[in-house]
Backbone as CSV, one residue per row, in Angstrom:
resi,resn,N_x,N_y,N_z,CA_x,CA_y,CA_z,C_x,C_y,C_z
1,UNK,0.839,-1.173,0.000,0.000,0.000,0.000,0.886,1.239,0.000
2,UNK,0.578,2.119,-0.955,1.706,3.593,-0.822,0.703,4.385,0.414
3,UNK,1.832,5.088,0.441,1.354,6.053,1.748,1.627,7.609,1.266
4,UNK,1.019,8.871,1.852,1.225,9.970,1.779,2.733,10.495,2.238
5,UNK,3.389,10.676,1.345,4.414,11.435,1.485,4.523,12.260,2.314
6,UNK,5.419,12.207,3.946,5.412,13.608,4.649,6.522,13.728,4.315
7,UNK,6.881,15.210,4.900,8.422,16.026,4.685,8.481,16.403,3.117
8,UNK,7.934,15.949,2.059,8.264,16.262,0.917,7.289,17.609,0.260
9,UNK,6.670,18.187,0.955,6.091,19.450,0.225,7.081,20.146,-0.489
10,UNK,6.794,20.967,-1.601,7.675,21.981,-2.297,6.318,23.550,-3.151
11,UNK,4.701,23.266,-2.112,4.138,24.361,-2.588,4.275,25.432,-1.623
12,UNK,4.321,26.334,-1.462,4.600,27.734,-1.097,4.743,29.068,-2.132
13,UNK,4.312,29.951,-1.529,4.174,31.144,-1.748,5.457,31.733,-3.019
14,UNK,6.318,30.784,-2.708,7.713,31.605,-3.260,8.515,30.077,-3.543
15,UNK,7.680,29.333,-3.915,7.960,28.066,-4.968,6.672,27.574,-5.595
16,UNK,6.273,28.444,-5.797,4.857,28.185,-6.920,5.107,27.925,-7.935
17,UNK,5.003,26.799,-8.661,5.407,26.258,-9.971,4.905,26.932,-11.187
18,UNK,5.702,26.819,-12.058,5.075,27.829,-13.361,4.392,26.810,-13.779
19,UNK,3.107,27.618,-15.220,2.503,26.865,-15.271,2.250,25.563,-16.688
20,UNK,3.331,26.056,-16.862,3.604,24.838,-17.803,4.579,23.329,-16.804
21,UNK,4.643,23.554,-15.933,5.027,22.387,-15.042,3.350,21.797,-14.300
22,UNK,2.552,22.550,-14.246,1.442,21.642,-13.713,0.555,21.390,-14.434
23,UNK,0.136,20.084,-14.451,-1.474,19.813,-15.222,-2.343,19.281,-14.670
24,UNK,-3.696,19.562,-14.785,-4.834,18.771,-14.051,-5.079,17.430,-14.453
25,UNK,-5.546,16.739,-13.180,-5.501,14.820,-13.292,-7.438,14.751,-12.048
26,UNK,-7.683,13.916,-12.752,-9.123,13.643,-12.104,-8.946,12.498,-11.063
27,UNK,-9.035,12.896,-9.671,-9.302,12.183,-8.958,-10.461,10.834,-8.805
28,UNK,-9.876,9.603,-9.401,-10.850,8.988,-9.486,-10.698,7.788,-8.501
29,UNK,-10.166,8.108,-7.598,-9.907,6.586,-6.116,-9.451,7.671,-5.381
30,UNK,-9.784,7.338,-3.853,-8.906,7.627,-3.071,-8.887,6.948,-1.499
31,UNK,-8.990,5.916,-1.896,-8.973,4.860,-1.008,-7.668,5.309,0.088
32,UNK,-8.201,5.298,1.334,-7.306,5.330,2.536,-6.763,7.178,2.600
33,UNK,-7.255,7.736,1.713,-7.087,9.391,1.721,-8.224,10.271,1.474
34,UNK,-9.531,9.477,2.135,-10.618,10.544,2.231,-10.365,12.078,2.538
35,UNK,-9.926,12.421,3.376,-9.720,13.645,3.903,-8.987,13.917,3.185
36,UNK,-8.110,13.785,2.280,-7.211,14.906,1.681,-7.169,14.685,0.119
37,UNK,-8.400,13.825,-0.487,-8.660,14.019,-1.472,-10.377,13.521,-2.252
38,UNK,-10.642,14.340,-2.786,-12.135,13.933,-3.062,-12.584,13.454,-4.730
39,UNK,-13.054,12.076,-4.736,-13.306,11.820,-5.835,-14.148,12.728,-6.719
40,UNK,-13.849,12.593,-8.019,-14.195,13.750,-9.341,-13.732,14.738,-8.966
41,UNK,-12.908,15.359,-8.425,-12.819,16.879,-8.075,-11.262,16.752,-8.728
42,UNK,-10.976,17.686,-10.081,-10.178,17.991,-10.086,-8.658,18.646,-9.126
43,UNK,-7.621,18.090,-9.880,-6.649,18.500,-8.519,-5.240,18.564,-9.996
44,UNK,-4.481,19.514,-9.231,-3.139,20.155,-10.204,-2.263,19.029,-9.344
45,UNK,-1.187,18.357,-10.345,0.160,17.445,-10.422,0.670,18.595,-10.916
46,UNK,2.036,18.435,-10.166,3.355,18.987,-10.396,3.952,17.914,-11.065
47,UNK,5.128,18.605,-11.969,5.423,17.472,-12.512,6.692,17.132,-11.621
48,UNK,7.057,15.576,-11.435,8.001,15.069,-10.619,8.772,13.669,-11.176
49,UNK,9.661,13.737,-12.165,10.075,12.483,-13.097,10.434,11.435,-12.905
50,UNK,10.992,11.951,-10.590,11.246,10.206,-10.183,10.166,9.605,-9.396
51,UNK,9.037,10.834,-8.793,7.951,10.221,-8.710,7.202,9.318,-9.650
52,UNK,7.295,9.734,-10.862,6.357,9.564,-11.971,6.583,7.830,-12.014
53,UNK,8.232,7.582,-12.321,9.158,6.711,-12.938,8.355,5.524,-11.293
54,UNK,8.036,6.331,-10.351,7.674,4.646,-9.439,6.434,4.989,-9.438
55,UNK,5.588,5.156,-9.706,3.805,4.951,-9.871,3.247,5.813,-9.150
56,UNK,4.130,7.580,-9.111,3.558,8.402,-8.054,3.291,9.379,-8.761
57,UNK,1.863,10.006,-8.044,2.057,11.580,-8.938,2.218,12.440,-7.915
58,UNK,2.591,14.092,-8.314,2.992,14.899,-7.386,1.647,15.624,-6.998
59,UNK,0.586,15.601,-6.277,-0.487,16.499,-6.378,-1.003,17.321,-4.820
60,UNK,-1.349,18.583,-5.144,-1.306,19.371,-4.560,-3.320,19.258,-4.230
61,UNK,-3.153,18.693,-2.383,-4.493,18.428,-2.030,-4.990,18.777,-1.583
62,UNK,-6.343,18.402,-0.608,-7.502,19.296,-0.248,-6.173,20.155,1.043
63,UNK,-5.203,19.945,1.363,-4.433,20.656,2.741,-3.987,21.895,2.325
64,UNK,-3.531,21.960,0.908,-2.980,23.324,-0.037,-1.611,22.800,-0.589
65,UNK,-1.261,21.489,-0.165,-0.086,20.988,0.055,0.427,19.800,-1.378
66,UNK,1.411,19.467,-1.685,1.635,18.646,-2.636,2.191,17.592,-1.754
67,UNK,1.487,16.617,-2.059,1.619,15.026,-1.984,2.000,13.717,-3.009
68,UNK,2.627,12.625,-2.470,2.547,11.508,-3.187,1.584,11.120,-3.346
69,UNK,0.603,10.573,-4.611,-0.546,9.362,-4.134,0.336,8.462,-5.154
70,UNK,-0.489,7.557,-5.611,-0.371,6.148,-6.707,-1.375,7.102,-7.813
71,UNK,-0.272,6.790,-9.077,-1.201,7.389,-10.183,-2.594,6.820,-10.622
72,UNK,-2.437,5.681,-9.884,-3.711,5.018,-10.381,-5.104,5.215,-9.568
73,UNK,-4.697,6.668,-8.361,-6.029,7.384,-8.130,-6.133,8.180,-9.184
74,UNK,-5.923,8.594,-10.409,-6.385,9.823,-10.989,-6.450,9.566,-12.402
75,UNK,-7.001,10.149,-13.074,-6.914,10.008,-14.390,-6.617,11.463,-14.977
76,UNK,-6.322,11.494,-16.728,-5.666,12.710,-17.128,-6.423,12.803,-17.919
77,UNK,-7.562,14.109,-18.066,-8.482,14.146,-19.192,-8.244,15.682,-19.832
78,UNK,-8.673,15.380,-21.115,-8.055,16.332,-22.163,-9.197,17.547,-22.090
79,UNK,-9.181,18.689,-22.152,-9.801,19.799,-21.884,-9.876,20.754,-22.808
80,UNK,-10.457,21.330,-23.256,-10.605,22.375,-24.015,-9.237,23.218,-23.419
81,UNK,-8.336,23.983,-24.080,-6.979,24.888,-23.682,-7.891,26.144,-23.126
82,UNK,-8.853,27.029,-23.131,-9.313,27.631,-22.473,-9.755,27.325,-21.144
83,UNK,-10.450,25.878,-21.022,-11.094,25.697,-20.062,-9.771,25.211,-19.130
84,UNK,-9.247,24.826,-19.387,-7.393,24.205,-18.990,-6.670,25.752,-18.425
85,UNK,-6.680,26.169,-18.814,-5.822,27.824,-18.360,-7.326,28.607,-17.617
86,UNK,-8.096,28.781,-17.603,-8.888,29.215,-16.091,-8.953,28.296,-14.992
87,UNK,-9.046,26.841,-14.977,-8.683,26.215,-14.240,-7.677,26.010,-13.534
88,UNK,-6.407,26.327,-14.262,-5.145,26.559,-13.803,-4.928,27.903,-12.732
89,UNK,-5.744,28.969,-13.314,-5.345,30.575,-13.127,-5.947,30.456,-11.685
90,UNK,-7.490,29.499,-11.416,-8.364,29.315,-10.315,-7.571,29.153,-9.243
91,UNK,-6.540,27.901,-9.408,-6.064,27.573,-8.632,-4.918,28.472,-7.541
């Protein structure tokens, strides 16, 4: 079973990722992380290449915070580029 990543945050005020490093992923499991993530509710991944490379994504959750989950809570759905950049800007 993966677990939530502590110690590894990198969101803050003055490491806010640009925004061609984040993309939205659809929360679709979140078995054993009710509280810090809610199914269908969109959520922004950072991108993270050695997370990625072991079955993790980087995502920033209901805490304000970026976490490990297993990619296989989320899915990646394709968006209209308008509707993709207010969603982004929301965040």
């Amino acid at each position: 079973m993966s677990t939530r990543s502590s110690g590894t945050s990198t969101t803050g005020a003055s490491k806010r990722p640009s925004p061609r490093r984040r993309r939205l992923v659809l929360c679709v499991r979140n078995d054993g992380y009710r509280a810090s993530l809610d199914l269908g509710k969109f959520y922004i991944s950072l991108a993270d290449r050695d997370a990625e490379s072991e079955g993790q994504l980087r995502v920033i959750d209901e805490s304000g915070e970026d976490y490990l989950y297993p990619k296989s809570f989320f899915a990646t759905v394709a968006l209209p580029s308008a509707v993709r950049r207010r969603l982004l800007a929301a965040a």
